[in-house]
C-alpha positions in Angstrom: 37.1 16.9 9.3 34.6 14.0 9.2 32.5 13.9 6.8 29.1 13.9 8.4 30.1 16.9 10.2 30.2 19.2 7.1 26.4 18.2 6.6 26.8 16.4 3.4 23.9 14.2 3.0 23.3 10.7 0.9 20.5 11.6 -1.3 18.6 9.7 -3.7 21.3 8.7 -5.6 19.9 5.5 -7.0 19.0 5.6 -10.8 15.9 6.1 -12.9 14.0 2.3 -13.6 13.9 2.3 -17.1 17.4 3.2 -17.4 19.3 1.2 -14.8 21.5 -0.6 -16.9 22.9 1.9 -19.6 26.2 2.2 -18.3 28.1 -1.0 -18.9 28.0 -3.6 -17.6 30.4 -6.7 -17.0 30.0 -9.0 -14.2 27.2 -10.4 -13.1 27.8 -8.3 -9.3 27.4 -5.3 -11.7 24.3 -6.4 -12.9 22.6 -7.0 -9.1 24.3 -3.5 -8.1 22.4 -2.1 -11.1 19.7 -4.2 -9.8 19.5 -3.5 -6.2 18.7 0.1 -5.8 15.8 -0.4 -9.1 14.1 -3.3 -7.1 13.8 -0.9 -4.0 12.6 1.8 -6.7 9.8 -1.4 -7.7 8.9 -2.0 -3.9 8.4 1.7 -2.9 6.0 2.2 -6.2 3.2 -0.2 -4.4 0.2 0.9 -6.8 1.5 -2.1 -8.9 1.4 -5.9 -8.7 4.6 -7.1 -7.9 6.3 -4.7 -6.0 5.5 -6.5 -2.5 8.7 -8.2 -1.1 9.4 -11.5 -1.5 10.4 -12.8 2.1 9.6 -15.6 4.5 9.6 -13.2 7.5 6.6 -11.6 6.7 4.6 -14.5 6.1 6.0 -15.7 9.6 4.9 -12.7 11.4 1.5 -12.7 9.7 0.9 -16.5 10.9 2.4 -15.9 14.3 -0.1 -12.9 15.2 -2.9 -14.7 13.8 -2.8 -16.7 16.1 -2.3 -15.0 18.9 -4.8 -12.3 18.5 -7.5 -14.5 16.7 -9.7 -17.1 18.6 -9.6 -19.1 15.3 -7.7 -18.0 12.4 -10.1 -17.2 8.7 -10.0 -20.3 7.2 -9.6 -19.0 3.6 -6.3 -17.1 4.8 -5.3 -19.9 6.4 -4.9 -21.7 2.8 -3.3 -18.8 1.6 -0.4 -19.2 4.7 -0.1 -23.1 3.9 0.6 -22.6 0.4 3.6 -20.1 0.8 4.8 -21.6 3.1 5.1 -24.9 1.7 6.7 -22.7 -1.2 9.4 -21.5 0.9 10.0 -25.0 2.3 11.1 -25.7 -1.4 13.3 -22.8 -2.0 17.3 -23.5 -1.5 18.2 -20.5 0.7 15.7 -21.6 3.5 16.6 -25.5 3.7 17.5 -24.7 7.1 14.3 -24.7 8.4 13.2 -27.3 6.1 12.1 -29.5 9.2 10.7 -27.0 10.8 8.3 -26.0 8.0 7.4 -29.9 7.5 6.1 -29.9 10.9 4.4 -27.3 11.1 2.6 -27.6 7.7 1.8 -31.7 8.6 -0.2 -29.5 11.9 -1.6 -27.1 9.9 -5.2 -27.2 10.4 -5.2 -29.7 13.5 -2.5 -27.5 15.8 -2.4 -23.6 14.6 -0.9 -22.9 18.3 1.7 -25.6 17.3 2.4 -24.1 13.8 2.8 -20.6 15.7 5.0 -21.6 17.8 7.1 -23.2 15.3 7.1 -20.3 13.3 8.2 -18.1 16.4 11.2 -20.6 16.3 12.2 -20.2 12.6 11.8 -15.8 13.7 13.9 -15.9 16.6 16.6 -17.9 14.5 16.1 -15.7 11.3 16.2 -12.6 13.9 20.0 -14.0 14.9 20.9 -13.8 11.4 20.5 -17.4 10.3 18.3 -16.5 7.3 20.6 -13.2 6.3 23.8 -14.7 6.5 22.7 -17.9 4.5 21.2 -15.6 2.1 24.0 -13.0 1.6 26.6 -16.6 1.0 24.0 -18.0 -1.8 24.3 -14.5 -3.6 28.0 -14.5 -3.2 28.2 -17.4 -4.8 25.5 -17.2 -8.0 27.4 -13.9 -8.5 31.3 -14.7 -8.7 30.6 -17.0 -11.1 32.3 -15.7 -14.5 29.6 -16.5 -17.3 26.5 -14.8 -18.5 23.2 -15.1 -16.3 21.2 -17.0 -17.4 16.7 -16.6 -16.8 16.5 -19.0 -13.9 19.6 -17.5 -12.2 18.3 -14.0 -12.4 15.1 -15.3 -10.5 17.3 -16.4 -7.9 19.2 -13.0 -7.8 15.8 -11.3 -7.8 14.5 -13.7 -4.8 18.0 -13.7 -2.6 17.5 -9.4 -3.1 14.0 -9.4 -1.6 15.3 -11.9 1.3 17.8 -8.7 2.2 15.6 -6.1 1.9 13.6 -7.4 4.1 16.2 -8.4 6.7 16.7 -5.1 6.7 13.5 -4.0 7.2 13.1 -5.9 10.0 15.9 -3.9 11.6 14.2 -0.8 11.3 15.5 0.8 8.0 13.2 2.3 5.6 13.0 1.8 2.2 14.8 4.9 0.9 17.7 4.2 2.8 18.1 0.4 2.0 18.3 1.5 -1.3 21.8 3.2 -1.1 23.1 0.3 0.9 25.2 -0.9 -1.5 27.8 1.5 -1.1 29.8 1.8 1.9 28.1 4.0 4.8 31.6 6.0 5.0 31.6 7.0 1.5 29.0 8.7 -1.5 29.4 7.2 -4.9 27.7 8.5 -8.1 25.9 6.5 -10.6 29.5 5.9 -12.8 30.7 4.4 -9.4 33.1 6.8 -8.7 33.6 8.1 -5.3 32.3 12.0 -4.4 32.3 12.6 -0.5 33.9 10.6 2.1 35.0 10.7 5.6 38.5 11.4 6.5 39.4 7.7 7.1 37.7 4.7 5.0 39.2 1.3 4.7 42.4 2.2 6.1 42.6 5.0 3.8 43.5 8.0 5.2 42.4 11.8 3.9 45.6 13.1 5.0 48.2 10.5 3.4 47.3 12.0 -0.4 47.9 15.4 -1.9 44.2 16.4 -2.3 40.8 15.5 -2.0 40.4 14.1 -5.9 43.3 12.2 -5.3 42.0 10.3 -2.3 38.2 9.7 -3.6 40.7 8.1 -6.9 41.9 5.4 -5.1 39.1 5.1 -3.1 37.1 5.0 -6.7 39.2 1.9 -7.7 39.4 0.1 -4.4 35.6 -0.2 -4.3 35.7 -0.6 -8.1 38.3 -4.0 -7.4 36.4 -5.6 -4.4 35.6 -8.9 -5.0 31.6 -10.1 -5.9 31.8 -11.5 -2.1 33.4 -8.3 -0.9 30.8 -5.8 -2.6 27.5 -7.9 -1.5 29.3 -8.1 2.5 29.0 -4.2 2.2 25.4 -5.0 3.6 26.8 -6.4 6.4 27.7 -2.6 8.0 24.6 -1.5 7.4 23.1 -5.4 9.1 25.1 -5.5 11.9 24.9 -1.4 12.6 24.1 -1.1 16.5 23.1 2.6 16.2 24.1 5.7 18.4 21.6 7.5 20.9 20.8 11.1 19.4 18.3 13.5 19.2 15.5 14.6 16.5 15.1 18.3 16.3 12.1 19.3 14.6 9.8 22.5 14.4 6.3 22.9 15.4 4.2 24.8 13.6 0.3 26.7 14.4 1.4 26.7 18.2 3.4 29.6 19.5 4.2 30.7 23.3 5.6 29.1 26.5 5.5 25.5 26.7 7.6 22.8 28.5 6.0 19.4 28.3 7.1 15.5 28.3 5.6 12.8 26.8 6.6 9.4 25.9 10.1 11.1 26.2 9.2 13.6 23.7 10.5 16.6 24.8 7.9 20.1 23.7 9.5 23.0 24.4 9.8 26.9 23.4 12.9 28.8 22.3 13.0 32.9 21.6 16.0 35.7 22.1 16.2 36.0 25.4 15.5 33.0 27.1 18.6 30.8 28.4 16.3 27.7 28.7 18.0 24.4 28.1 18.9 24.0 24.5 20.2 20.5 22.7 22.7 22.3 20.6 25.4 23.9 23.0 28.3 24.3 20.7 29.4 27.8 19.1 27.6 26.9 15.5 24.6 28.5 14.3 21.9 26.0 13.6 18.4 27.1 12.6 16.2 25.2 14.6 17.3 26.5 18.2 18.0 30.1 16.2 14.0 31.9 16.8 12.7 34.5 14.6 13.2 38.0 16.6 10.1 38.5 19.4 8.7 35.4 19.1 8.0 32.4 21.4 8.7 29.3 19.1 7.6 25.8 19.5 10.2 22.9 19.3 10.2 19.1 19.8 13.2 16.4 20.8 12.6 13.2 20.1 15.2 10.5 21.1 15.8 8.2 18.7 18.8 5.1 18.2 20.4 6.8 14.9 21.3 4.2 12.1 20.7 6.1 9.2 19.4 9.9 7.9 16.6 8.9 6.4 15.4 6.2 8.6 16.3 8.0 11.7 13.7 11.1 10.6 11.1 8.7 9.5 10.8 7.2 12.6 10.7 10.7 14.3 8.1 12.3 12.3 5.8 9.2 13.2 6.4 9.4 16.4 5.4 13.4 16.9 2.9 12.8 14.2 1.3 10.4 16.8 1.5 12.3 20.0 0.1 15.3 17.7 -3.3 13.7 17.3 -3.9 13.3 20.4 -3.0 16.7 21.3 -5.2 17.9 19.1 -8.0 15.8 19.8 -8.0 16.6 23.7 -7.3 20.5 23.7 -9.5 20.9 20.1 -7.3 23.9 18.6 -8.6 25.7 15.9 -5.6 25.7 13.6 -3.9 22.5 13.2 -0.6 21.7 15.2 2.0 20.1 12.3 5.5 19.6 11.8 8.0 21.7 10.0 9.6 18.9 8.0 12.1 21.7 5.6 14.8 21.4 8.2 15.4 18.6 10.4 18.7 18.4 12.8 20.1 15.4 14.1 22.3 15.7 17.1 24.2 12.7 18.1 27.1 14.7 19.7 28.0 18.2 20.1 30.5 17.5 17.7 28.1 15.4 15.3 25.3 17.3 14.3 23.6 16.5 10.8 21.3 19.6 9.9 19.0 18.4 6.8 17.5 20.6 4.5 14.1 19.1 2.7 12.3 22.2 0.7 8.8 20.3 0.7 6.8 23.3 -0.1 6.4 24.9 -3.6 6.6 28.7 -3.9 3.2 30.2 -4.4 3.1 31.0 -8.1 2.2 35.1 -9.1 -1.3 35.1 -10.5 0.1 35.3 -14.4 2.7 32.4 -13.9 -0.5 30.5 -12.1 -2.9 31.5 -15.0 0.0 29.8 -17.4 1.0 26.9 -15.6 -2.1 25.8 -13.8 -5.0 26.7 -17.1 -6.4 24.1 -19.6 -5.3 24.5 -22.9 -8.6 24.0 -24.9 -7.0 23.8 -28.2 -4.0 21.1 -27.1 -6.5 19.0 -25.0 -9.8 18.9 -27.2 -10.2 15.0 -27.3 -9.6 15.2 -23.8 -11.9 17.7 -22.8 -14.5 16.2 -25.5 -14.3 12.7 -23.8 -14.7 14.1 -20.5 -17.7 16.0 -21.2 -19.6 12.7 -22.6 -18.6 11.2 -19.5 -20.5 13.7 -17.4 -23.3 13.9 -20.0 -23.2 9.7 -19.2 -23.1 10.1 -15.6 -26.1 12.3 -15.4 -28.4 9.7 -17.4 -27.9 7.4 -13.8 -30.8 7.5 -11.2 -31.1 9.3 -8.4 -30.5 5.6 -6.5 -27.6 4.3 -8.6 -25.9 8.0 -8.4 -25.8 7.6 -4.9 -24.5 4.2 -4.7 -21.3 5.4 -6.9 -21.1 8.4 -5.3 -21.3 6.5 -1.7 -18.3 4.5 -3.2 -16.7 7.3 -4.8 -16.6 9.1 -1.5 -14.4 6.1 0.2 -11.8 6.1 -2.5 -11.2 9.9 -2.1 -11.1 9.4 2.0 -8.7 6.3 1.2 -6.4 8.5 -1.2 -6.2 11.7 1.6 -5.7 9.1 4.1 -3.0 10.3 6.5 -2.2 7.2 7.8 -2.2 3.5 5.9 -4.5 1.9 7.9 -7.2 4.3 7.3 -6.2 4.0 3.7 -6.6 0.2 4.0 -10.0 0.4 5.6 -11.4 3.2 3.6 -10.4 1.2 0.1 -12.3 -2.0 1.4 -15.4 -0.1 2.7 -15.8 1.2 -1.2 -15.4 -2.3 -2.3 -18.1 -3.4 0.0 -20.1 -0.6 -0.5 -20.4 -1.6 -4.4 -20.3 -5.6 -3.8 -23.9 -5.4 -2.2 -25.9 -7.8 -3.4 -29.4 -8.9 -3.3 -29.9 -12.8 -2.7 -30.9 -13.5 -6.4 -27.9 -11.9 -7.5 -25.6 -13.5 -5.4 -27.0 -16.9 -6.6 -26.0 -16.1 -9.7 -22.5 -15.3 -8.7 -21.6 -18.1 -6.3 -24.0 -21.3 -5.8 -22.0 -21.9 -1.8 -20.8 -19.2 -0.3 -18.0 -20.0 3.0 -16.3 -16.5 3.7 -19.0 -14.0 3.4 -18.0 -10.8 1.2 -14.4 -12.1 0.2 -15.9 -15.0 -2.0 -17.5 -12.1 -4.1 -15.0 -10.0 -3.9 -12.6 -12.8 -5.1 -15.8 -14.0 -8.0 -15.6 -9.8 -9.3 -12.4 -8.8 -8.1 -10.1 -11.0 -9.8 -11.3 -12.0 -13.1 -11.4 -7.8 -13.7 -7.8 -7.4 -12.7 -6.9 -10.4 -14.7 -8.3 -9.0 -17.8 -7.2 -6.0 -17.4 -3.7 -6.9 -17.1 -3.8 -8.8 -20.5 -5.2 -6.0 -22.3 -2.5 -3.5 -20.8 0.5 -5.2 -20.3 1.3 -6.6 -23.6 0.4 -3.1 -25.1 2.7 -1.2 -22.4 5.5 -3.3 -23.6 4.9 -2.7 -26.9 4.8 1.6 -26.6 8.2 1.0 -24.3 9.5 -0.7 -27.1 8.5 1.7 -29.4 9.6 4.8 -27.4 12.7 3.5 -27.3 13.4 2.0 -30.5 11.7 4.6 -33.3 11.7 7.7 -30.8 14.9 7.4 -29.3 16.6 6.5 -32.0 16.7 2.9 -31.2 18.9 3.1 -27.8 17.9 -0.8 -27.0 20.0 -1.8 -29.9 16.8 -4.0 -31.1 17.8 -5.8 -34.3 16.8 -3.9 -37.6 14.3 -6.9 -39.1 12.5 -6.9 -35.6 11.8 -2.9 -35.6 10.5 -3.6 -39.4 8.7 -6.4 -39.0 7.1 -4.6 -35.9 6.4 -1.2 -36.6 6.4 -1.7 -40.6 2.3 -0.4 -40.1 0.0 1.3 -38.0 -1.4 -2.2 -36.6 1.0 -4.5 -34.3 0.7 -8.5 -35.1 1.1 -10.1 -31.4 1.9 -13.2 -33.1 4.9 -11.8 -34.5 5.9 -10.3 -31.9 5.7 -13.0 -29.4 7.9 -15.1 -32.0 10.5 -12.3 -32.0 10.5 -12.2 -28.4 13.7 -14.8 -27.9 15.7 -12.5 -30.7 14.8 -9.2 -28.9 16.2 -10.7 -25.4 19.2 -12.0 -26.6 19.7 -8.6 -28.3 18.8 -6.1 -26.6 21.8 -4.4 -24.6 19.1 -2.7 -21.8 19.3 -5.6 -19.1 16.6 -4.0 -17.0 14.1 -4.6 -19.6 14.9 -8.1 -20.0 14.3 -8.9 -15.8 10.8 -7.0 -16.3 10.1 -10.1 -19.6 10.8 -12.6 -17.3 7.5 -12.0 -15.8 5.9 -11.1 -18.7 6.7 -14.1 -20.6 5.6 -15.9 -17.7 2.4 -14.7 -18.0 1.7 -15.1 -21.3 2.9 -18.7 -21.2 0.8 -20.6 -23.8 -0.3 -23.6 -20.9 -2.3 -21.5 -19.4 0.1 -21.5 -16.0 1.1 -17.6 -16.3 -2.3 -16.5 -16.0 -3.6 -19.1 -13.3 -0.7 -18.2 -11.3 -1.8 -14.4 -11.5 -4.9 -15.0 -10.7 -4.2 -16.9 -7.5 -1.6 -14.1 -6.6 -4.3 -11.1 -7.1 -6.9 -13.6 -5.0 -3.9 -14.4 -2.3 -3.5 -10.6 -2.1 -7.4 -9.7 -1.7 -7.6 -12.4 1.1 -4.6 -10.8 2.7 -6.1 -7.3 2.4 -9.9 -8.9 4.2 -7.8 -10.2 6.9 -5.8 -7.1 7.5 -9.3 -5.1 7.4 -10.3 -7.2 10.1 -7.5 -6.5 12.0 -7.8 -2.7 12.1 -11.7 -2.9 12.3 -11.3 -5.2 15.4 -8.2 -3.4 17.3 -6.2 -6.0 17.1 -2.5 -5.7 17.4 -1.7 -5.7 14.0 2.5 -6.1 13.1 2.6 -5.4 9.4 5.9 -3.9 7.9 4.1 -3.8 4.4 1.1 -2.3 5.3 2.0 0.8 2.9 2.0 -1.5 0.4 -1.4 -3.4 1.0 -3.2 -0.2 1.3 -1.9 1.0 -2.0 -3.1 -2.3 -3.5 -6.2 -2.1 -1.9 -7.3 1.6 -3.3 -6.0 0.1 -6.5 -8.6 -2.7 -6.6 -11.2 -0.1 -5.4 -10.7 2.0 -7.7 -10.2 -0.8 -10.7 -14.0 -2.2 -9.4 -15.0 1.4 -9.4 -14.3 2.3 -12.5 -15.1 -1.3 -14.3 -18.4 0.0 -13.0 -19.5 2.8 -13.5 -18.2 2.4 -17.1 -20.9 -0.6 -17.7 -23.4 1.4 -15.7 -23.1 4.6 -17.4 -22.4 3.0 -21.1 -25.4 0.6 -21.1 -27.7 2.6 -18.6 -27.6 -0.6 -16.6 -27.9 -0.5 -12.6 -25.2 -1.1 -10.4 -26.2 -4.9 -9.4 -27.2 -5.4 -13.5 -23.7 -3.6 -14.4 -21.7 -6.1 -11.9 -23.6 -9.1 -13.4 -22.8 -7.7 -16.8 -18.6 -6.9 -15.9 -18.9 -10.8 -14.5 -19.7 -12.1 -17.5 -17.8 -10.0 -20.0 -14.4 -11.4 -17.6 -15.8 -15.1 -18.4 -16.0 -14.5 -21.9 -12.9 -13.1 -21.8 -11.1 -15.9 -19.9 -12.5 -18.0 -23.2 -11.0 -16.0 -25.9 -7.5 -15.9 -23.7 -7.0 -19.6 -24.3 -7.1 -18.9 -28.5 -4.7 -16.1 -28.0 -2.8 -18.2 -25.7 -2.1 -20.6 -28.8 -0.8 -17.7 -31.0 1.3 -16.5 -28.2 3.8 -19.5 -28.6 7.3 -18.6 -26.8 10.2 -20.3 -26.2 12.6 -19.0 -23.6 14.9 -20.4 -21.1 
């Protein structure tokens, strides 16, 4: 029997972050399959910096539709554009289109219809594959080499693995399937690599020629296991090159009931109960729930035709596209209850012989009133400096006039739209309105921000915005690393394997000595036996580089991002046709630096009974003073890593 048929369905197999690298590791191709599945984890958590992809194509797109849907595209994004993509012109894997880049970056300003169609070039070349195929023959090569990895060859690991994620992206995939894609589409394989499902014939293996099941997924265990580095990364290729099959989405509606037959976009609507013998998608002798109605009822379901490549990405792009046709439903015929989707079972029908019937238990039980007075009730007594601090946040809250309580509140009210936002656009726009809603200045005040200001709101949102993040992620990051280290060292009895004199001369008192810890830094990476930890210190080291360069280069980044986030603003605001694959990811950012600015100030306002204007002015100078003391403990922070 193939496998698909007997509804087994690739979950989210991929491992836990922190603990991607316990099991052992040997080669350096077991190191990037260790590291490939925790980098999509990264991407698809985009609250934090760093978890947007790394790719030219993006950038391409961006600059390409820019250009076509802009009279004249923002001068301050244009910089941004220029200065990535003279960054990719220096990176190894896209020397192809070295010439390209050249020109168009020697037309930048003079010829942006030029440098778009340039770029349209370099995307209809990287769309053939040129940009994936050069991409997948670098990693095979930095990966069959037989010696330890060294820092600057796990940055190019980490860049070549953003390159193919979002190759893949640009097919269509989503995220939660890219991140199985390292195994072999025929086959399941657990975390210790060993197989547990497959179809009945993989890799000229057949089910039939071995005496049972666990002998067959044995071999099939050790074939995978003996692949060659080149082998195991071409195991993307299926998944690349995969032309999908024409099937059909199954889902149920629910709040609409009765007869309906209706068409639209090629979205089937249409009503099933016992004793109709309307047309159904599922002909075959097997009971399926979604064509199976409840007894005397007139239920509501919908077919949406889809090209099927992969589960998860197959009823991702289904849901949107009901999702979409249900708003405007809605909006036209105004029904009282909401129309939605039943997402707890979702069939796939590619052939009467291939149906994939999903099960995705999205809802939570309604707890009994005592189990709900347990689970969901304060405890006063486990909580109390909790609780305490809360009160005097209230009691701080309330001291702020009638006029500066509206002005948070007014804020306040766009982060909570932004966070129940249905839709990532609306999260996008609703983030920036609570910026902008907080960064209103009079003229006196803004002369004391910025003596010439070019690009309106974004040079204050760059002047507050930045120097805020930038201090907070010195404060926090250092100090996360530290509790991780702890955790795992004291609490878990030590499971990094840190050397003894490190842990003593660390956590020897209640008060950590950065200096020391910074000095140890070179002994805990060449020690420390969980490899995942030392790809998140690459970063961290960089940014704590004593020149200066760590933080300047964060800074630019966070200001880059902002600028990126006004122009997609503008986009949505102005109807433009906006192609943006990480979207999800900019909204997320952007509700994170509303909320950041939001907090920064209500915390001055509430804690110095300042006004919101006086408590911006304040949070401004408190980041300058700041960026002062950083260059002291810059000094202390000496590290010396390659």
């Amino acid at each position: 029997m193939n496998f698909i048929q007997t509804k087994v369905i690739r979950g989210n197999i991929h491992m836990n972050r922190d603990e991607y690298n316990f099991a052992p590791i040997s080669t350096r191709v077991d190191y990037w399959q260790r590291y490939w599945p925790a980098r999509v984890l990264d991407i698809m958590d985009s609250a934090k910096l760093g978890s947007k992809i790394e790719s030219p194509r993006f950038l391409l797109e961006s600059i390409v539709s820019d250009v076509k849907s802009l009279n004249s595209p923002n001068k301050a994004v244009w910089k941004v554009y220029e200065q990535l993509l003279s960054n990719w012109e220096k990176t190894d894997v896209f020397s192809s289109f070295k010439k390209y880049c050249a020109l168009a970056l020697n037309n930048w300003f003079q010829k942006p219809v030029l440098v778009s169609s340039i770029c349209s070039q370099i995307l209809s070349k990287m769309d053939n594959g040129e940009l994936y195929y050069a991409t997948i023959r670098k990693l095979s090569e930095i990966l069959s080499i037989d010696a330890a990895i060294s820092i600057s060859e796990r940055k190019h690991i980490h860049i070549y693995t953003d390159i193919l994620i979002g190759e893949l992206l640009s097919k269509g995939f989503v995220l939660d399937d890219i991140a199985n894609m390292i195994y072999h589409p025929q086959i399941i394989m657990a975390d210790t690599w060993d197989v547990i499902a497959a179809e009945d014939n993989v890799c000229g293996f057949n089910k039939q020629d071995y005496a049972s099941v666990q002998e067959y997924e044995t071999i099939l265990s050790k074939y995978f296991r003996e692949l060659s580095p080149k082998d195991k990364v071409e195991i993307l290729n299926l998944y690349y090159e995969e032309k999908g099959k024409p099937a059909k989405v199954l889902l149920r509606l629910e709040g609409i009931k009765g007869p309906l037959q209706l068409t639209v976009n090629d979205i089937e609507f249409y009503t099933i109960n016992c004793e109709s013998t309307e047309k159904r998608y599922i002909t075959n002798n097997e009971h399926y729930w979604i064509e199976t109605p409840s007894k005397d009822q007139q239920l509501v379901n919908v077919a949406v035709p889809i090209l099927h490549k992969s589960i998860k990405t197959t009823v991702e792009n289904a849901v949107i596209k009901v999702n979409e046709i249900l708003s405007m439903i809605q909006i036209w015929n105004s029904f009282q209850l909401p129309i939605t989707l039943n997402t707890n079972k979702i069939t796939i029908v590619i052939s009467q012989e291939n149906i994939i019937e999903i099960s995705l238990p999205n809802r939570k039980e309604e707890p009994t009133p005592d189990i709900k007075y347990l689970y969901y009730s304060n405890d006063a007594s486990r909580n109390t400096t909790a609780l305490t601090d809360y009160s005097d946040r209230i009691a701080k809250l309330r001291r702020i006039s009638l006029k500066e309580f509206g002005r948070l509140s007014n804020s306040a009210k766009w982060i909570t739209s932004a966070e129940n936002a249905n839709t990532a656009s609306d999260k996008l726009l609703f983030s920036w309105f609570a910026i902008e809603s907080l960064i209103k200045l009079s003229e006196n005040y803004k002369k004391s921000l910025i003596s010439k200001n070019e690009n309106g709101i974004l040079d204050f949102v760059h002047e507050i915005i930045v120097p805020l993040v930038n201090r907070n992620h010195f404060i926090t990051c250092k100090r996360d690393f530290i509790d991780r280290l702890y955790y795992n060292t004291k609490i878990m009895q030590n499971r990094w394997h840190v050397p003894d004199e490190v842990n003593t001369s660390l956590f020897g008192s209640d008060n950590i000595d950065f200096p020391i810890f910074f000095k140890m830094l070179p002994t805990i990476i060449e020690s420390i036996t969980e490899k995942s930890v030392v790809d998140d210190l690459i970063s961290f080291v960089d940014y704590y580089n004593m020149s200066g360069n760590g933080i300047s280069s964060f800074r630019n980044e966070v200001k880059n991002e902002l600028t990126y986030i006004y122009r997609l603003r503008n986009y949505i605001v102005h109807d433009a046709n906006l192609i943006d694959r990480q979207l999800p990811y900019y909204a997320n950012r952007a509700l994170f630096y509303a909320s950041s600015l939001f907090n920064a100030i209500l915390a001055i306002s509430t804690s110095n009974g300042l006004t919101v204007e006086d408590a911006i002015i304040k949070l401004y100078s408190d980041c300058d003073i700041f960026m002062v003391e950083i260059e002291d403990m810059l000094k202390s922070y000496s590290v010396n890593i390659k």
